[in-house]
C-alpha positions in Angstrom: 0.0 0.0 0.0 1.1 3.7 -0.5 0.0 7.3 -0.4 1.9 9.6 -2.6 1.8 13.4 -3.3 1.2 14.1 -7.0 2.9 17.5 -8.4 -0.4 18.7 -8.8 -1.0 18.7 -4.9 -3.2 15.6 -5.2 -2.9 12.4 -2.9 -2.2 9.2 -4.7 -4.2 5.9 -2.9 -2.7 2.9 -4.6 -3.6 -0.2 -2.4 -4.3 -4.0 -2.9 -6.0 -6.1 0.3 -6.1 -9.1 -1.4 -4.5 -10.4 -4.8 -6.5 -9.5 -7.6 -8.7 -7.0 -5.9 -6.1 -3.3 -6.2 -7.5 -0.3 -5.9 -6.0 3.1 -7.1 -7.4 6.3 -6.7 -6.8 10.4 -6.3 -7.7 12.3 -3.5 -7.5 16.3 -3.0 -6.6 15.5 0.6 -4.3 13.0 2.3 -6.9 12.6 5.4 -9.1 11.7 2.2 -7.0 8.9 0.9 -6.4 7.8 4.6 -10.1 7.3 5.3 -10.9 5.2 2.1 -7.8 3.5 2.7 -9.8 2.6 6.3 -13.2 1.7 4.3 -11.3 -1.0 2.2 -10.0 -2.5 5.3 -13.1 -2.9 7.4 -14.4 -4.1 4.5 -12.0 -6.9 4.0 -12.7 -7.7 7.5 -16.3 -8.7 6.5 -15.3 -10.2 2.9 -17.2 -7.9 1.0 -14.2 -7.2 -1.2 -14.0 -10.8 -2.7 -17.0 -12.7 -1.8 -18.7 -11.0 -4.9 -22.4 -12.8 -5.3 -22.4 -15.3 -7.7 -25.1 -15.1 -10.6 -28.0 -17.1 -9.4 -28.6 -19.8 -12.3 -31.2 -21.9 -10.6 -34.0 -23.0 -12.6 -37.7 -22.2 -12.2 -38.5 -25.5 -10.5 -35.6 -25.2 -8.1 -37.6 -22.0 -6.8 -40.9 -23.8 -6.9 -39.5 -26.8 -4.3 -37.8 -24.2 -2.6 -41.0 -22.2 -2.1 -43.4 -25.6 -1.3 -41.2 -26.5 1.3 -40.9 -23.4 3.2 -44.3 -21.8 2.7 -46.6 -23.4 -0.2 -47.2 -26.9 2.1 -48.8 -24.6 4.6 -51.6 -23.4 2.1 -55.3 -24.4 2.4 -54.5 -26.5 -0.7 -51.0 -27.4 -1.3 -50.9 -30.1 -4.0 -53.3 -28.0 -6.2 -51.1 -25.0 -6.2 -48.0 -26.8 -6.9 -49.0 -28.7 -9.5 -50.3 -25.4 -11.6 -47.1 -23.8 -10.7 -45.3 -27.2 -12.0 -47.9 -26.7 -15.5 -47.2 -23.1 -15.5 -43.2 -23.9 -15.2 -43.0 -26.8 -18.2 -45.3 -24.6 -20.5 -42.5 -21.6 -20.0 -39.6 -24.0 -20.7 -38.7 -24.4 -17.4 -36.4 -21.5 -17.9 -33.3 -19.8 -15.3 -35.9 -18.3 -12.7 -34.0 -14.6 -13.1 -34.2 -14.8 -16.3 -37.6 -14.9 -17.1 -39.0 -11.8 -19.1 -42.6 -10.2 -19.4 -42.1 -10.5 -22.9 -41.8 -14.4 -22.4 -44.4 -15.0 -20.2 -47.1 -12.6 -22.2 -46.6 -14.5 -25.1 -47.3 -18.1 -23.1 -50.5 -15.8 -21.9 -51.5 -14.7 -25.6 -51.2 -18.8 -26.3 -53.2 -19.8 -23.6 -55.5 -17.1 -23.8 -56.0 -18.2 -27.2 -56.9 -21.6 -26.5 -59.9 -20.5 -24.5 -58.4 -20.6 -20.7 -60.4 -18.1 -18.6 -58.8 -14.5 -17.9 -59.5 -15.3 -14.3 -57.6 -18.4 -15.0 -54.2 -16.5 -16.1 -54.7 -13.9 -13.1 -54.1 -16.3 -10.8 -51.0 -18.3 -13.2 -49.9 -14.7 -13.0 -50.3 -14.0 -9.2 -49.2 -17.7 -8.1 -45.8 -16.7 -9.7 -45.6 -13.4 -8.6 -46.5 -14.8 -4.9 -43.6 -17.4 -5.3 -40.2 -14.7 -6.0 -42.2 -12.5 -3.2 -42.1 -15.0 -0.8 -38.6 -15.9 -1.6 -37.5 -12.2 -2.3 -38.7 -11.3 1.4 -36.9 -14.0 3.5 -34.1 -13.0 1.4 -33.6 -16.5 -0.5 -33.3 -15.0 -3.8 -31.4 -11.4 -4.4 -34.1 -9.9 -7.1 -38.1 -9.5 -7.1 -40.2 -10.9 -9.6 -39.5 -10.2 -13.2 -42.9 -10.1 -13.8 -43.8 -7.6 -11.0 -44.7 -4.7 -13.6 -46.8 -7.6 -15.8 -50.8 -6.6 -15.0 -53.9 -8.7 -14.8 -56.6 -9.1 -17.4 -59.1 -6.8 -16.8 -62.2 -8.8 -16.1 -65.1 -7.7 -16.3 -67.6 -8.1 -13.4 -70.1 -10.9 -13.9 -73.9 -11.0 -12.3 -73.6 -13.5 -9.6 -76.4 -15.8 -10.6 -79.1 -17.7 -7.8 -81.8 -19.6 -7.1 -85.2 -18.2 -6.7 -87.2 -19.7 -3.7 -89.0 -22.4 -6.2 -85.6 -23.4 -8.2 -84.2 -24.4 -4.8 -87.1 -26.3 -4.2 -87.4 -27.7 -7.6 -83.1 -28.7 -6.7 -83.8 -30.3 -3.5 -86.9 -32.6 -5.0 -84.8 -33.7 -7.4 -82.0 -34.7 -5.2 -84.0 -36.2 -2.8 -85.7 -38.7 -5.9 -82.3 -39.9 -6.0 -81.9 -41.1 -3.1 -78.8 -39.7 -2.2 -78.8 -39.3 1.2 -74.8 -36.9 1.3 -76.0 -34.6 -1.1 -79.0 -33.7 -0.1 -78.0 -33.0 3.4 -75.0 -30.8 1.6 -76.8 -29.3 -0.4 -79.1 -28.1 2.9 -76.2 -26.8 4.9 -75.1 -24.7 1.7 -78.3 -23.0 1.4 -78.7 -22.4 5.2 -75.4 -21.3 6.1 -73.9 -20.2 2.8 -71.0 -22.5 2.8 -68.9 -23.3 0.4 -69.4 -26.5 -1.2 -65.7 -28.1 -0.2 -67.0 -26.7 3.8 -69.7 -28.3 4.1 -68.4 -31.8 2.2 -65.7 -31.9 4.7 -67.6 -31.5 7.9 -67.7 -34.0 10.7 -69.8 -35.0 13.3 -67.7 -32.7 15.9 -68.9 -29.7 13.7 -72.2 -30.0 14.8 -73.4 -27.7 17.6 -76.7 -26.6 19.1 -78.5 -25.0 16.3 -75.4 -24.4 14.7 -72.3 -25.4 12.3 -68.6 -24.4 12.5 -66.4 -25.0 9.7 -62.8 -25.0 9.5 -59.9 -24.9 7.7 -61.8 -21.9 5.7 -60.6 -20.1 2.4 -59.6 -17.1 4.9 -58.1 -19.7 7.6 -60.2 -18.2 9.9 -63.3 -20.6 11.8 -66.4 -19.4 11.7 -69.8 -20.5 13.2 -73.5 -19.7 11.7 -76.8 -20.7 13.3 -78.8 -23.8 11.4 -82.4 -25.0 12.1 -83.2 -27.6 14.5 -84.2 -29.7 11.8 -81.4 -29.4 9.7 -79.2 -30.3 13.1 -81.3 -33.5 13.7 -80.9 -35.2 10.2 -77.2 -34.2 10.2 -76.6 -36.2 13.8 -78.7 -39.0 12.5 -76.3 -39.3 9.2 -73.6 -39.1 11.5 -71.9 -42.5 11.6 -69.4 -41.5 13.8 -67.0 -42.0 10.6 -64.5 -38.8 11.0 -66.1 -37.1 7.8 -70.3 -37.1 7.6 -69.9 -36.8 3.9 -68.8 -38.9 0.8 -67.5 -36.5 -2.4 -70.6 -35.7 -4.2 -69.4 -32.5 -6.4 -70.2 -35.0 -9.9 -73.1 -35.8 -8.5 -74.5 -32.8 -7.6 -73.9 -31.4 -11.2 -75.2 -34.7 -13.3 -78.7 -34.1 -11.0 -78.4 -30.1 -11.7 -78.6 -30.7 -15.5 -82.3 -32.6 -14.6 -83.6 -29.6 -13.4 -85.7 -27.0 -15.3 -83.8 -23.7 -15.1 -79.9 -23.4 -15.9 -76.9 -22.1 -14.4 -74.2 -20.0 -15.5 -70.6 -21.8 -16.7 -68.5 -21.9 -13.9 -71.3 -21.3 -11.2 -72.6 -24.7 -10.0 -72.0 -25.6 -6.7 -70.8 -21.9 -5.8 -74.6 -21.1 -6.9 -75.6 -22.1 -3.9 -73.6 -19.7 -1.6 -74.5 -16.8 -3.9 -78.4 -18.0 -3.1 -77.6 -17.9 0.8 -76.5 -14.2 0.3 -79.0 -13.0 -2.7 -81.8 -14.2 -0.5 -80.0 -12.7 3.3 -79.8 -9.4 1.5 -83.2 -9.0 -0.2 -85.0 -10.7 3.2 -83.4 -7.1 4.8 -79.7 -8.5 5.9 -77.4 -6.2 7.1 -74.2 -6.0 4.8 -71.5 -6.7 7.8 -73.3 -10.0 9.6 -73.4 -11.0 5.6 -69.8 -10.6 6.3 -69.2 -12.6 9.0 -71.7 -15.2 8.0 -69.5 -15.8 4.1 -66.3 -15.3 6.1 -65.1 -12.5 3.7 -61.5 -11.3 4.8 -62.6 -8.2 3.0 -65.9 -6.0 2.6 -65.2 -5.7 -0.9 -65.9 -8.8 -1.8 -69.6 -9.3 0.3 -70.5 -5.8 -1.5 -71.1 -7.5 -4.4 -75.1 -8.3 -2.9 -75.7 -5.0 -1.8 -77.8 -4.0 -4.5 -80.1 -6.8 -3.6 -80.9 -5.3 -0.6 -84.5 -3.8 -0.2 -83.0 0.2 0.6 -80.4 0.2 -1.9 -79.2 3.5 -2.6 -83.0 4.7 -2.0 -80.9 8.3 -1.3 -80.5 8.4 -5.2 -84.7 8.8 -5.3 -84.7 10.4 -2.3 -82.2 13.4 -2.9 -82.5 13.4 -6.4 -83.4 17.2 -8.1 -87.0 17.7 -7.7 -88.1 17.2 -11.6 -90.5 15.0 -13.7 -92.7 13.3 -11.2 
């Protein structure tokens, strides 16, 4: 190491910590030169001066293990999600994880797009991936945030939550009773008098069962949740019960082949889920209150329940009300 005085009244820094890593440089001050001379030295105290990062080359699905392990196996539903992120991963070529570009992945979107998947399909493709680098980003396991960060959603366009008038779910429940299907019919009950989802109420067992009431775990939000059911609903559920741990067999393709019997038609895409939007069509226009809707559905947000405000029997009644007095 040296300090020299240049002619020029300048300080000369000329120093070399390690081999291979010299550093020269001018300095209008000698106490200057001095003090970065002290930087490079605390510096080679901590090894930032050669342990430069190394260019992270690990492939796509060395990220998506990495992720499952440390966070995805905890999800509601972990198998499902790792084996669209696994689709998702072979489809893109399974490519260096840095590496990947919007321009890459928009044009697997264009192709899929094209082949009739839903928009709401490639929003969550989309957010599954950009969930994975955040997660890994934010407990520091990779050095960079997702490439596809500034990539947005497909706009999609709200759709009219379609439900069952009084007589259709009557019309439902005759003909899944003719069947003789003893699991669906008593699902298909707890959907439409608690508003559960259709995987809830499949999954319940007989510990589930209160006084005039239902809790369901291992919700979409992860939080429980209990709502009130009718006595009689709570008497032919603990008469099913065979003390099996689950009350219920899977009946999701059965439910649908006896929903294509019945008169009146459903939506694509809006089954099963039909049901919950009854619970809440009918809560609302009975003269619900927006929040205990809430709380019944298990919302995390209020957004979300908002969607059957306009079914209630005072909505927005202020626009008449307030409205310029003209043409009546």
């Amino acid at each position: 190491m040296s300090i020299e005085k240049l002619e020029d009244g300048r300080w000369f820094l000329d120093i070399e910590p390690v081999k291979g890593k010299r550093f020269r440089r001018k300095f209008k001050t000698k106490t200057e030169a001095i003090r970065f001379e002290d930087q490079i030295r605390a510096k080679l105290v901590t090894g930032e001066i050669w342990n430069t990062p190394q260019s992270d080359k690990r492939k796509l699905s060395e990220l998506i293990d990495l992720w499952y392990g440390h966070h995805g196996i905890h999800l509601a539903d972990p198998e499902r999600r790792k084996r669209s992120l696994i689709a998702l991963c072979n489809a893109l070529g399974n490519p260096v994880a840095k590496n990947l570009t919007p321009a890459q992945y928009l044009n697997y979107r264009q192709i899929r797009a094209q082949d009739g998947v839903s928009a709401k399909t490639l929003n969550n493709e989309l957010g599954y991936l950009n969930a994975l680098y955040g997660y890994l980003w934010q407990t520091d396991q990779i050095k960079y945030q997702s490439p596809l960060i500034k990539v947005k959603p497909i706009r999609v366009k709200e759709r009219e939550l379609s439900y069952l008038t009084t007589e259709q779910c009557q019309e439902l429940l005759s003909v899944i009773q003719a069947a003789k299907n003893p699991c669906l019919y008593l699902i298909v009950r707890v959907c439409l008098q608690t508003g559960a989802r259709w995987s809830e109420a499949e999954k319940l067992t007989p510990s589930q069962i209160g006084k005039s009431r239902l809790t369901f775990l291992d919700t979409k939000s992860g939080k429980n949740r209990t709502v009130p059911i009718t006595q009689k609903l709570e008497d032919d559920l603990r008469t099913h019960s065979t003390g099996n741990y689950r009350l219920f067999s899977t009946s999701i393709s059965a439910f649908r082949r006896l929903l294509e019997k019945c008169s009146f038609k459903l939506p694509k895409g809006q089954a099963a889920h039909a049901l919950r939007h009854t619970y809440a069509s009918h809560f609302m226009m009975n003269g619900g209150d927006i929040l205990t809707l809430q709380r019944i559905l298990g919302h995390s947000s209020i957004n979300l329940t908002m969607r059957y405000s306009h079914l209630s029997p005072d909505h927005l009644l202020e626009a008449v009300k307030f409205r310029p007095a003209v043409d009546d």
